[in-house]
N, C-alpha and C positions, 0 to 999 in steps of 0.2 A: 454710340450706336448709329445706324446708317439708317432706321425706318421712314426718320421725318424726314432726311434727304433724300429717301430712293419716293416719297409717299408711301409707304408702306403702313399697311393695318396692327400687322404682327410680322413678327418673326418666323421666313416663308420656310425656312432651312431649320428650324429646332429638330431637335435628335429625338422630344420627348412625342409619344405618340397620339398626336392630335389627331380624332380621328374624322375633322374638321378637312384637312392634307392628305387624308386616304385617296393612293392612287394608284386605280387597280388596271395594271397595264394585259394584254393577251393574255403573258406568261401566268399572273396570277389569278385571274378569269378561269386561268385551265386548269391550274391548282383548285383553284376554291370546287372548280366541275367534279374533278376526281374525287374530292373529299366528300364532299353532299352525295357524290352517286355511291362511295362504299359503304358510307351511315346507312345510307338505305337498303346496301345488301344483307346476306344474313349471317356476316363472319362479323367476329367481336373485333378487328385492326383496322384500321385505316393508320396510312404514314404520310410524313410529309418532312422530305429533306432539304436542306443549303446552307450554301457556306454563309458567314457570321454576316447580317447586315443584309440580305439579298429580300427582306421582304417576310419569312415565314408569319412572326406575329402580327403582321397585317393582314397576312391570310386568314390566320387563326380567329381573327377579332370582327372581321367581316361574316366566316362561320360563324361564330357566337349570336351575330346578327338575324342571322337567318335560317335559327333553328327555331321551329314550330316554338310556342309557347307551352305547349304540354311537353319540352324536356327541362328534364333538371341538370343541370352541369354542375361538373366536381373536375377543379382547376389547379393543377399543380404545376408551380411554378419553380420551386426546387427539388429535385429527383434526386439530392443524394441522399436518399432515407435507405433506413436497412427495410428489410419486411413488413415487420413489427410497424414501424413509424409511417410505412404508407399507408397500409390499411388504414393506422389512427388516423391517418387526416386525410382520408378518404370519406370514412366516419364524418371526420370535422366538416368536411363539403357538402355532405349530405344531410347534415344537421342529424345525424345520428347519435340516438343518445346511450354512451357505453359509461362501466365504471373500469376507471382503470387500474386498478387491483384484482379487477380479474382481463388485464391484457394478456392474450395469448393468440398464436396465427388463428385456432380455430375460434377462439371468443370472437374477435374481431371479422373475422370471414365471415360466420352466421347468423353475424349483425347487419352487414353489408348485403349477402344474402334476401335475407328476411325485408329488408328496404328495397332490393330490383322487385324482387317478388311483389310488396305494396304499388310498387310505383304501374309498373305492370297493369297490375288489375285496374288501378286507378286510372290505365290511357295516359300514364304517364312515358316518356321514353330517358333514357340516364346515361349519361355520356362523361365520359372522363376523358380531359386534355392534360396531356402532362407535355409540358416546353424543356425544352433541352434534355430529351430525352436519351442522349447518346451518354447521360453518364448514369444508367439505371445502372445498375448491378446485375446481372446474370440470372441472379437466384428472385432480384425483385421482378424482374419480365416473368420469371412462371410462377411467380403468385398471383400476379395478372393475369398472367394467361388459364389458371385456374378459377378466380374471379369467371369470365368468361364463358366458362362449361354453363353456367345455369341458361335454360333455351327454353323456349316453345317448339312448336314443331314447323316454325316458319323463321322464326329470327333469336339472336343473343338477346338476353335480357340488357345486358350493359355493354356500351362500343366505346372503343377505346382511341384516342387520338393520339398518337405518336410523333409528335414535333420534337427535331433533331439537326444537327449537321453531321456532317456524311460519316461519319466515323458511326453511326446508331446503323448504316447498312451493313457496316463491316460489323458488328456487334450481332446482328442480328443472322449473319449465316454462318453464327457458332451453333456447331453442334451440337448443345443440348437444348438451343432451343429451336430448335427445327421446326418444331409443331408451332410455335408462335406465328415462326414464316410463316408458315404455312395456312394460318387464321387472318395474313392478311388479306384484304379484298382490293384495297384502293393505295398503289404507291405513287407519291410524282418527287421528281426532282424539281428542284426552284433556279434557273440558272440565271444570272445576273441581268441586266436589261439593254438592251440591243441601243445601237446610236442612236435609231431612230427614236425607242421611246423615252431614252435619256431626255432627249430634246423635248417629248412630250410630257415626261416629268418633272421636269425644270420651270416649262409653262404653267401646269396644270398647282404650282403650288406659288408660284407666284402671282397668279392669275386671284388665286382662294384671299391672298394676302393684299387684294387691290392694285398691283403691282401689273408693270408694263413686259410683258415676255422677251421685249427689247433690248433690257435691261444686258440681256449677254446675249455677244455677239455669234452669229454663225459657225466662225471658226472657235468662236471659245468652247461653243458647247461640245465641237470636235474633241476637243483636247481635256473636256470633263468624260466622255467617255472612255477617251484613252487611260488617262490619267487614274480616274477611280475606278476603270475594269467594269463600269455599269451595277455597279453596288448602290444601291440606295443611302444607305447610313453613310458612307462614304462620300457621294455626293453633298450630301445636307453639311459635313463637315467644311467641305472643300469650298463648296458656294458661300455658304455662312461666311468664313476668311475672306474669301473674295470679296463680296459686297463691301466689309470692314475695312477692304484695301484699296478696294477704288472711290469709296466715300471720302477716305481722308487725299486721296489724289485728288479731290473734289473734280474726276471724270465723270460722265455722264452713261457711261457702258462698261461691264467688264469685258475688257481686251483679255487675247490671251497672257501676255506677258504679265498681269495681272493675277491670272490663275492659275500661271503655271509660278511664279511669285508666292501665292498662297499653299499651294499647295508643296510646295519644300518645306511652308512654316509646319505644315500637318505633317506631311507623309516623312521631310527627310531630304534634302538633296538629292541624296544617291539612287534611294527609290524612283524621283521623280524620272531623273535622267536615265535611268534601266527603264524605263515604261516610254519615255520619247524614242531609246534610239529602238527598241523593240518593236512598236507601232512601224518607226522608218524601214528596219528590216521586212516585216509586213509589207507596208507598199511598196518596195524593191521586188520581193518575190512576187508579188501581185501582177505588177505591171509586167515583169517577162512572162508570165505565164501568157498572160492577154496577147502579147507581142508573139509567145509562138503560136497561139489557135489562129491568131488574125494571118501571121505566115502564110501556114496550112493550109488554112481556108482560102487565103490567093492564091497559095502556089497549085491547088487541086482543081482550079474553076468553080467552087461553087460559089464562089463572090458572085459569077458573070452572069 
């Protein structure tokens, strides 16, 4: 292990969700914004899409944090259930007490029911998050979305949290469930983290770990944005190997050659080298671009 040679507290790069290392950059600042403002409106949906590793369940887990203490949350973490089997563990989240010899959609509905209704009266508020959401079944979203129908005459009794990757948008402007779209209030896309906050995230969790931000160098962190496309969980894989491979070089910084070394042990050779000459293509079109406004701009006088 590299802790006791980098002085490290802990392990700055683990995959597992320490929420110790929560670090919550613009993009999911503006996530977290959207989701608390459509809890708050009066449609039963809120969404929240990205691709695998860009952050969702730390958005998720940050909501959970800063929801009033008068809601009760019911947290699904596997969504391949048929009908039947979500309601039951909807039930289960809610501490709902059914017998299951008389399971049926409607037993179970106007169990669920009769619990927004208490919770309600009580000043309670009841929120359902289901994570990976993009592999509900068709017919489970409009038993949700019937869930839903029970209202006041200001707001849903029950809101529902829709965590997915982007195949749950494509899912969701089928046809028959249109009305569901249509009960969303709050959508955001999650997209990967820009150079700059890469660099800020690399800091910020080395920083949590006692650790020196120096530890990798300027161009390295270039080349972790390039490299893992500003993915989070991808980073924490990348960096992890790295530190592992300049400890045993007994260097004092990860170089790049270092992390781009590491990163063929993770990603692959071929991966690596398709994301270096792609970046290179990048700053080739870049830099003519630049080269013809800068032209223009002399050749026109408005440099003078």
């Amino acid at each position: 292990m590299y802790l006791n040679y980098f002085g490290l507290k802990d392990n700055p790069f683990s995959i597992a969700p320490n929420p110790d290392y929560l670090y919550m950059s613009p993009r999911h600042r503006e996530a977290l914004a959207h989701l608390t403002f459509g809890l708050k409106e009066s449609g039963g949906f809120v969404m929240l899409t990205g691709e695998v590793g860009t952050g969702k369940t730390t958005v998720s887990r940050k909501l959970l944090q800063e929801l009033p203490e008068s809601t009760q949350v019911a947290m699904i973490l596997n969504p391949t259930l048929s009908a039947m089997e979500l309601l039951a563990t909807i039930c289960d989240e809610l501490d709902i007490e059914y017998k299951q010899q008389e399971s049926s959609l409607k037993y179970y509905t106007d169990k669920i029911l009769s619990k927004l209704t208490q919770n309600h009266q009580a000043g309670m508020n009841t929120v359902l998050i289901i994570d990976e959401a993009q592999h509900l079944m068709p017919e489970v979203l409009e038993q949700l979305r019937l869930l839903t129908n029970l209202e006041t005459n200001r707001e849903k009794l029950l809101k529902v949290v829709l965590i997915g990757q982007p195949e749950l948008q494509q899912l969701l402007k089928r046809n028959e469930l249109r009305q569901l779209a249509q009960r969303i209030t709050a959508r955001y896309h999650l997209l990967p983290l820009t150079a700059p906050e890469v660099k800020e995230y690399v800091a910020h969790r080395l920083q949590v770990a006692n650790g020196s931000r120096n530890i990798f160098t300027h161009p390295t962190l270039q080349a972790v944005h390039r490299i893992s496309g500003g993915i989070p969980r991808v980073i924490n894989l990348l960096c992890d190997r790295a530190l592992t491979l300049t400890a045993s070089k007994q260097m004092l910084a990860v170089k790049p050659h270092i992390f781009l070394a590491a990163a063929s042990q993770i990603l692959g050779e071929d991966v690596v080298a398709q994301r270096q000459s792609r970046a290179w293509v990048f700053g080739v079109v870049a830099l003519f671009v630049v080269s013809l406004v800068v032209g223009f701009v002399s050749g026109s006088g408005y440099g003078a």
